[in-house]
ZAGU-868684 format. One record per residue (C-alpha): residue in three letters; x negated, y, z. Coordinates in steps of 0.2 Angstrom, whole numbers, padded with zeros to 4 digits, always signed. Example, Ala and Ser with C-alpha at 12.3 -4.5 7.8 and 13.67 -1.06 7.14 Angstrom:
<atoms>
Ala-0062-0022+0039 Ser-0068-0005+0036 
</atoms>
This chain:
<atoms>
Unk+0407+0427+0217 Unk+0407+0442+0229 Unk+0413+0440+0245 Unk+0413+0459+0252 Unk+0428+0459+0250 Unk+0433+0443+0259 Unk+0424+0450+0273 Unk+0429+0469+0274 Unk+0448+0462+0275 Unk+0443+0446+0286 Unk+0434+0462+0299 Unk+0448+0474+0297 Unk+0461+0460+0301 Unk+0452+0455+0317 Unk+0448+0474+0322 Unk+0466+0478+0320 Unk+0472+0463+0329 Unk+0459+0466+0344 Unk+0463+0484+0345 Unk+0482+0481+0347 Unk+0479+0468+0357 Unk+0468+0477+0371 Unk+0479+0492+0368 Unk+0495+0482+0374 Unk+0482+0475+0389 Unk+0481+0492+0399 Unk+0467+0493+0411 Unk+0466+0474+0412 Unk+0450+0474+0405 Unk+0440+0487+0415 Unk+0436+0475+0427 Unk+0430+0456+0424 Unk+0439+0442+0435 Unk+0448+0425+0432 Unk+0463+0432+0422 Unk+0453+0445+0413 Unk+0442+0433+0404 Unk+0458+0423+0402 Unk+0465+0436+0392 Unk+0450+0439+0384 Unk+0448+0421+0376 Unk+0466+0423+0372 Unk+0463+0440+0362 Unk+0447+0435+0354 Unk+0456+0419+0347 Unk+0472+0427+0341 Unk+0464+0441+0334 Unk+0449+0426+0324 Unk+0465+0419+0318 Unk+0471+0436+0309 Unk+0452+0435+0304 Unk+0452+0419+0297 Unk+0470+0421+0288 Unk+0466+0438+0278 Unk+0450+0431+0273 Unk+0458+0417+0265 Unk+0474+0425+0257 Unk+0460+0438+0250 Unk+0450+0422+0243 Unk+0463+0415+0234 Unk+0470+0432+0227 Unk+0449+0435+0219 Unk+0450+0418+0212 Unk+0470+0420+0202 Unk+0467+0428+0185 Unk+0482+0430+0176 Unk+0480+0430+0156 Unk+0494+0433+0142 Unk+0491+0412+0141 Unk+0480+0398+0147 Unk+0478+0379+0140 Unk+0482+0365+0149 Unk+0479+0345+0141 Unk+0480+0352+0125 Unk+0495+0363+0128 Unk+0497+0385+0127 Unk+0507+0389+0140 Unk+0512+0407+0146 Unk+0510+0419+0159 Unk+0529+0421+0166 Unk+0524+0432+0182 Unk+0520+0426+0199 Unk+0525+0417+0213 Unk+0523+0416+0231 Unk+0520+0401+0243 Unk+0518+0398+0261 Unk+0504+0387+0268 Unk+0498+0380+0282 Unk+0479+0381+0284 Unk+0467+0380+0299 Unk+0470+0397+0305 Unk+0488+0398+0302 Unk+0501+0397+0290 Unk+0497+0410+0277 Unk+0507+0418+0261 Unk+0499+0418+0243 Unk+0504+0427+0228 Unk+0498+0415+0212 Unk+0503+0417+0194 Unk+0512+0404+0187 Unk+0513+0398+0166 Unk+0526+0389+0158 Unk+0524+0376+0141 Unk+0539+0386+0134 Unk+0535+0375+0117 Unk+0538+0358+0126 Unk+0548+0365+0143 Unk+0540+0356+0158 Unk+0539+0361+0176 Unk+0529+0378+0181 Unk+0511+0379+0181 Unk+0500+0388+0196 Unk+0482+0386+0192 Unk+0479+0391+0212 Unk+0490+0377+0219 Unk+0481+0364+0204 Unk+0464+0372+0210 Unk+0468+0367+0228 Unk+0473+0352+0225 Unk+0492+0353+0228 Unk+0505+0345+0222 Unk+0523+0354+0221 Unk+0531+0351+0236 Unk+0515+0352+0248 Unk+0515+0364+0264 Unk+0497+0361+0269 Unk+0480+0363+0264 Unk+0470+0346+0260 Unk+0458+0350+0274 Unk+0473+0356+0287 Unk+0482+0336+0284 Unk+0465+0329+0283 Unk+0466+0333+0302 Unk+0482+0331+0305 Unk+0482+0313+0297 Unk+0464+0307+0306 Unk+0472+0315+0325 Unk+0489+0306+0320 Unk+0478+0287+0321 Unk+0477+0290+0340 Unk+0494+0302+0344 Unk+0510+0303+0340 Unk+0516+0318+0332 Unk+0526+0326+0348 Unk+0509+0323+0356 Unk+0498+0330+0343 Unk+0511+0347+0340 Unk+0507+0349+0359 Unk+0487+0347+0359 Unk+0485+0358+0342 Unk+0499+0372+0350 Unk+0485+0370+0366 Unk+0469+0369+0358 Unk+0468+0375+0340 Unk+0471+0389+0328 Unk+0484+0379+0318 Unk+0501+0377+0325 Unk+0511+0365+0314 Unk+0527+0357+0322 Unk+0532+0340+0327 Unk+0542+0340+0311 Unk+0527+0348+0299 Unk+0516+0334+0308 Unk+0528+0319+0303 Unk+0532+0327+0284 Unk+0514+0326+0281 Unk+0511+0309+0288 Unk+0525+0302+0277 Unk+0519+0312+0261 Unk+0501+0307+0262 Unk+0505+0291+0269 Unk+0516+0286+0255 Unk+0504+0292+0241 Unk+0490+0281+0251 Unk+0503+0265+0249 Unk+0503+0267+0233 Unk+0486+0268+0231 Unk+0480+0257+0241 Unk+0472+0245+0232 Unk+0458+0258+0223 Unk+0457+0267+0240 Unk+0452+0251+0249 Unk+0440+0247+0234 Unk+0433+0262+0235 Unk+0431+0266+0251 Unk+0424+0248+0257 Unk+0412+0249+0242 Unk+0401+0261+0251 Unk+0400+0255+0268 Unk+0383+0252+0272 Unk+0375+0234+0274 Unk+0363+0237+0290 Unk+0346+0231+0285 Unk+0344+0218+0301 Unk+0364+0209+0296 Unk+0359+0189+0296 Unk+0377+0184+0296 Unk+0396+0189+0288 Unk+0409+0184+0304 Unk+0427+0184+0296 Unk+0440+0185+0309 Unk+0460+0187+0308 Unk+0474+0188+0323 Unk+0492+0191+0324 Unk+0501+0206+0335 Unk+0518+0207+0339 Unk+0524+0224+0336 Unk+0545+0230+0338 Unk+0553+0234+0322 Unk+0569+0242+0320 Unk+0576+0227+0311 Unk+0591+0217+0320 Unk+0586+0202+0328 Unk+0590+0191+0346 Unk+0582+0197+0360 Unk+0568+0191+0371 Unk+0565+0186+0390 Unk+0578+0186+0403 Unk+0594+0194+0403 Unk+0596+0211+0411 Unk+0615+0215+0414 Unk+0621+0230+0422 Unk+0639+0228+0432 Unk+0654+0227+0418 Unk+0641+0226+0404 Unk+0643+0213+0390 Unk+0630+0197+0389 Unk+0627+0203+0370 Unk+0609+0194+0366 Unk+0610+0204+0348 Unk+0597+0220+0346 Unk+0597+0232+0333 Unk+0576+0231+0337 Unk+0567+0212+0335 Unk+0548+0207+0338 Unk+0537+0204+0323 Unk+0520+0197+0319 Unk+0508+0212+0311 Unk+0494+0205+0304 Unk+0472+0211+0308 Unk+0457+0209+0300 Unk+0440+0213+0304 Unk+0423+0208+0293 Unk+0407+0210+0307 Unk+0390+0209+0303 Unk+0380+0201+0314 Unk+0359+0201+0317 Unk+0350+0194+0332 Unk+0341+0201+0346 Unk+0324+0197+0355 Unk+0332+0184+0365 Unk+0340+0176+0348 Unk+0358+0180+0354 Unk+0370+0188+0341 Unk+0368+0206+0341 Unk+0386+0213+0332 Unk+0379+0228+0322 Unk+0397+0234+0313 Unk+0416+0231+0310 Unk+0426+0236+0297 Unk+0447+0232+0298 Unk+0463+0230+0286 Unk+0476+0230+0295 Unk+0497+0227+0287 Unk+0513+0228+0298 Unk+0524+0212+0298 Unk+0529+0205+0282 Unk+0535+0186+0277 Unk+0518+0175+0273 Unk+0509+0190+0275 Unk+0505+0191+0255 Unk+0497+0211+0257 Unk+0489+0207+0271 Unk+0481+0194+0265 Unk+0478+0201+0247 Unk+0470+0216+0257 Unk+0459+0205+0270 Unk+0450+0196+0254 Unk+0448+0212+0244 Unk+0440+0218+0258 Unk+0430+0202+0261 Unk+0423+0201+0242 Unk+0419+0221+0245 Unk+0407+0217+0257 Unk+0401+0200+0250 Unk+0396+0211+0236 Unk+0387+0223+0244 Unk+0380+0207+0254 Unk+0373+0200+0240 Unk+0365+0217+0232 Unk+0355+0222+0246 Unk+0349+0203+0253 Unk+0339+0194+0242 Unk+0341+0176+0254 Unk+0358+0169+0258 Unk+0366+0174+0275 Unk+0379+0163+0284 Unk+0397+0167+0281 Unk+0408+0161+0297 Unk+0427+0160+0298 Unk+0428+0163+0317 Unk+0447+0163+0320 Unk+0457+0158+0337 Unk+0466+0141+0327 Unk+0483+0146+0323 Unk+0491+0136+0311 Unk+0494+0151+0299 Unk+0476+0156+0298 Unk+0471+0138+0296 Unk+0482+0138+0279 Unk+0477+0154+0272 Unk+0458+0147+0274 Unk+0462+0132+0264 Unk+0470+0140+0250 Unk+0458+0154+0248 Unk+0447+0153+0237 Unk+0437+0164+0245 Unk+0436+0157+0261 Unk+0433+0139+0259 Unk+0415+0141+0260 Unk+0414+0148+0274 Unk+0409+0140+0289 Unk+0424+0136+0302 Unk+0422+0138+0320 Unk+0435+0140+0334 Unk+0435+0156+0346 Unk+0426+0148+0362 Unk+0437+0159+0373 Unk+0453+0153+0367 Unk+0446+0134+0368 Unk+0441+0140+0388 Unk+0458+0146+0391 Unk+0465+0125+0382 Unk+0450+0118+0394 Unk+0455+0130+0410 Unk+0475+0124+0406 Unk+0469+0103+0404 Unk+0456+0105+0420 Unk+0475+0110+0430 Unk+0485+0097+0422 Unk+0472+0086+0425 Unk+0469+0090+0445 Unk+0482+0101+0448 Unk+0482+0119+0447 Unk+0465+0129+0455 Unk+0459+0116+0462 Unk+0442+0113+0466 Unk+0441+0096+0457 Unk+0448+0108+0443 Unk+0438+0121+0445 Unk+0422+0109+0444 Unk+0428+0101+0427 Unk+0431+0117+0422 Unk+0413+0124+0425 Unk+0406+0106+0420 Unk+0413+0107+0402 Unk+0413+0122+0397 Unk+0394+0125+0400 Unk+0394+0108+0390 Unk+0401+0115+0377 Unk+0388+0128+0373 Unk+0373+0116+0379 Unk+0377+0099+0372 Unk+0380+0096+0354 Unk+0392+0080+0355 Unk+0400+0090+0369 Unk+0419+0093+0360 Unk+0421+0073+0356 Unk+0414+0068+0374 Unk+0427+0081+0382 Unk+0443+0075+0370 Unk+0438+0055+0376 Unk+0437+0062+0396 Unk+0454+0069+0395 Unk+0461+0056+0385 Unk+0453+0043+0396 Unk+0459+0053+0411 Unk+0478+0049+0405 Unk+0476+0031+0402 Unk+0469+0027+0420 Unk+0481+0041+0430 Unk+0498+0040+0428 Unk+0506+0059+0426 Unk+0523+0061+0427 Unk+0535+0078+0422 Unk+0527+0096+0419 Unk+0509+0091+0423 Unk+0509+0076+0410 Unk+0518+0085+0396 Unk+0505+0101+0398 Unk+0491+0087+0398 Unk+0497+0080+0382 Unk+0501+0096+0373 Unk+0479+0099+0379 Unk+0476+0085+0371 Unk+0483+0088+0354 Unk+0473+0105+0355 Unk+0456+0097+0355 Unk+0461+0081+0345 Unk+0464+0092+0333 Unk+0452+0108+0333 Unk+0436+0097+0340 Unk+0427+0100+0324 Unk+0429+0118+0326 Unk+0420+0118+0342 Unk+0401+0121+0335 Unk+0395+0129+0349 Unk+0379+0119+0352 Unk+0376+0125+0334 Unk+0379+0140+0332 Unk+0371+0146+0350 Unk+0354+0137+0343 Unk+0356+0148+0326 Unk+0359+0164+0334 Unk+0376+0165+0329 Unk+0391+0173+0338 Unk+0405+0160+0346 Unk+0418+0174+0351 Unk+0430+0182+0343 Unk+0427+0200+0352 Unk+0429+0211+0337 Unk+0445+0203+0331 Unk+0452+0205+0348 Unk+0447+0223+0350 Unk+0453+0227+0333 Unk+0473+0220+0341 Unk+0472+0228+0355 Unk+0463+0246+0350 Unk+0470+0247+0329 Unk+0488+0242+0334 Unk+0492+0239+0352 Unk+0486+0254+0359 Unk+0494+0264+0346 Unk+0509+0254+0341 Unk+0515+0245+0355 Unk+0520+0261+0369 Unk+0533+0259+0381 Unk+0548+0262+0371 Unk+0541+0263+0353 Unk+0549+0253+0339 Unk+0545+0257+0318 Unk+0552+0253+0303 Unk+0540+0243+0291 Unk+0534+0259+0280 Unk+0531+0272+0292 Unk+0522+0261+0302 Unk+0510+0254+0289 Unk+0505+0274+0286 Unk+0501+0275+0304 Unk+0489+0258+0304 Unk+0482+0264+0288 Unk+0473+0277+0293 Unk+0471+0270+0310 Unk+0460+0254+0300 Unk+0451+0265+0293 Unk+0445+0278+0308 Unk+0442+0263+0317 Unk+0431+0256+0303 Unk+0419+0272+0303 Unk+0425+0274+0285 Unk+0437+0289+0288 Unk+0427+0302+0280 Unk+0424+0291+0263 Unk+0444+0287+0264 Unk+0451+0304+0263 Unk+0439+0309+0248 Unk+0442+0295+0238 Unk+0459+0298+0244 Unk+0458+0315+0235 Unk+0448+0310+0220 Unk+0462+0298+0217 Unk+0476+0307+0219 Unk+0468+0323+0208 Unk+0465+0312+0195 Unk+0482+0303+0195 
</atoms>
């Protein structure tokens, strides 16, 4: 394809733009200081802009040939002149003039080989590579904040309301292609060759939805204002994932070499989420098994809630997998007995604190021995109110997670005891995003935003969006 002509228009566009620039700019430029190189970069990029536009509008207008008729699955359709369309690229939005056919033997919507060439569907505004970016900067800003950094720092200026329409428009044809985009995308992540263990790990995030409900904490009542506990907005459990492939260092200490992440915004029993967390799960098991010729441990790692303990039983999937109870959150249960026990920040406290928790990672028979001290504790020290009912409520923790607590084990193997990337993957894939001052969702547009999120925190963005595209040209 020539492209001198692409660049004849691209050149005079800029030259045109550059000249009327410097015209307008008097003798600004005669002489080099702070606000003449200023103006410069500001001149130079406008006028790269003009460049980068005529360019493209020229390359589409080499590449649409118009014939008396073209044929499409099997159909003839005719040429019934030209149409023209606004869109928004990297440099700008820009207007094209494409022919455009019509199946006038079985009627049908209009045809435009440019827009089918682009990969657009009828109603799309943007180029794929412009809501490519637009969708990867949405996973960290909102879209007032995004409008404000592209107006500052790029080429392509869409609006608040551009930014939103594209995240709902992509985002909805990803929800409805989400199970062959995770497939797909998961499929190729790549097994490190040094992985010696699969770590499965879930958790729970409260995010607000805009779904009527009472509310929480203490009351806050202005002067003269009714004591009404209803909210339009309510709390809700959002559900992560994250699958971790561990190997071991010199020192034979768990060495975490990636994580990928599902994540699904609250929804009764979680079925999606958990539908997604074992799709992804067996994704990687797969590739597991592919590339290691010896078995590899596969850990539940998981923080004990009751939920999480279900899913594990009923899943197929996962009841093979080892179990083993987050050593921090069994810390913070020893940290809150230790106080009950001796009162709060004592040094007696402090002390069985220290003593058991090195226990626990040093001593094998460690959990049983700590659940018959705290136990034995209460039968020879008569606790009375808050300090004997928080002692109790410890004691039903280890009574009933103890087997969980395989530390001794797991240290010796060279196996990780901490739920780290589960707790990163709350805070960074939906707290950080999800959960700003002021910030409530609704259900759909929110699983858009932790969509994408998942997958740029996962490394697999790039893999995402063209599977996303293959996908949705094939459809």
């Amino acid at each position: 394809m020539p492209v001198s002509k692409i660049i004849h228009a691209a050149m005079e566009a800029f030259k045109q733009k550059f000249n009327s620039l410097c015209q307008n700019s008097g003798t600004m430029f005669d002489t080099l200081d702070e606000k003449s190189f200023k103006r410069m970069s500001a001149t130079l990029m406008e006028a790269a802009t003009c460049a980068g536009k005529a360019g493209l509008e020229q390359f589409i207008k080499q590449n649409d040939t118009s014939s008396p008729t073209i044929e499409k699955n099997g159909s003839l359709l005719r040429f019934k002149g030209t149409g023209t369309k606004e869109l928004l690229t990297l440099f700008g939005t820009i207007s094209t003039i494409r022919s455009m056919y019509y199946d006038e033997k079985n009627g049908g919507a209009y045809h435009f080989p440019i827009d089918n060439a682009l990969g657009l569907d009828k109603d799309d505004f943007a180029t794929l590579e412009t809501r490519e970016m637009i969708l990867f900067a949405s996973a960290s800003c909102v879209p007032r904040e995004l409008a404000q950094i592209l107006d500052k720092c790029s080429l392509c200026k869409p609006s608040r309301t551009a930014i939103q329409n594209i995240i709902n428009r992509d985002g909805t044809v990803m929800e409805s292609m989400r199970d062959s985009l995770m497939q797909e995308t998961f499929a190729q992540q790549q097994i490190p060759a040094a992985t010696q263990a699969l770590v499965a790990s879930l958790d729970g995030v409260n995010i607000l939805l805009r779904v009527p409900g009472k509310k929480k904490g203490r009351k806050n009542i202005r002067p003269c204002e009714n004591d009404s506990r209803d909210s339009t907005t309510s709390f809700h459990n959002a559900m992560v994932g994250a699958i971790s492939l561990y190997g071991v260092d010199t020192e034979n200490a768990p060495d975490r070499l990636c994580s990928i992440y599902t994540a699904r915004m609250p929804q009764d029993k979680s079925t999606d989420f958990k539908q997604d967390f074992e799709r992804m799960l067996k994704t990687v098991e797969n590739k597991i098994d592919d590339n290691k010729k010896e078995h590899i441990p596969r850990i539940l790692l998981t923080d004990g809630h009751l939920m999480i303990k279900g899913f594990a039983k009923k899943s197929m999937l996962l009841r093979p997998y080892e179990k083993i109870l987050d050593f921090y959150h069994t810390t913070e249960h020893l940290s809150k007995a230790a106080d009950a026990m001796f009162g709060e920040k004592t040094d007696f406290s402090r002390t069985f604190y220290n003593k058991w928790r090195n226990k626990l990672k040093t001593e094998s028979n460690a959990p049983n021995a700590l659940y018959r001290s705290i136990v034995g504790y209460q039968k020879r020290n008569n606790l009375t109110g808050k300090r004997s009912e928080e002692l109790k409520t410890e004691i039903t923790f280890f009574r009933k997670n103890k087997k969980l607590m395989k530390y001794y084990d797991f240290n010796k193997r060279g196996l990780p005891i901490g739920s780290g990337p589960i707790e990163a993957a709350a805070k960074t894939i939906v707290k950080q995003r999800m959960c700003r001052s002021g910030m409530s969702w609704s259900v759909e547009k929110g699983q858009y935003v932790l969509t994408i999120r998942s997958y740029v925190q996962s490394g697999l963005w790039e893999n995402a969006w063209e599977n996303y595209v293959k996908l949705k040209m094939a459809a």
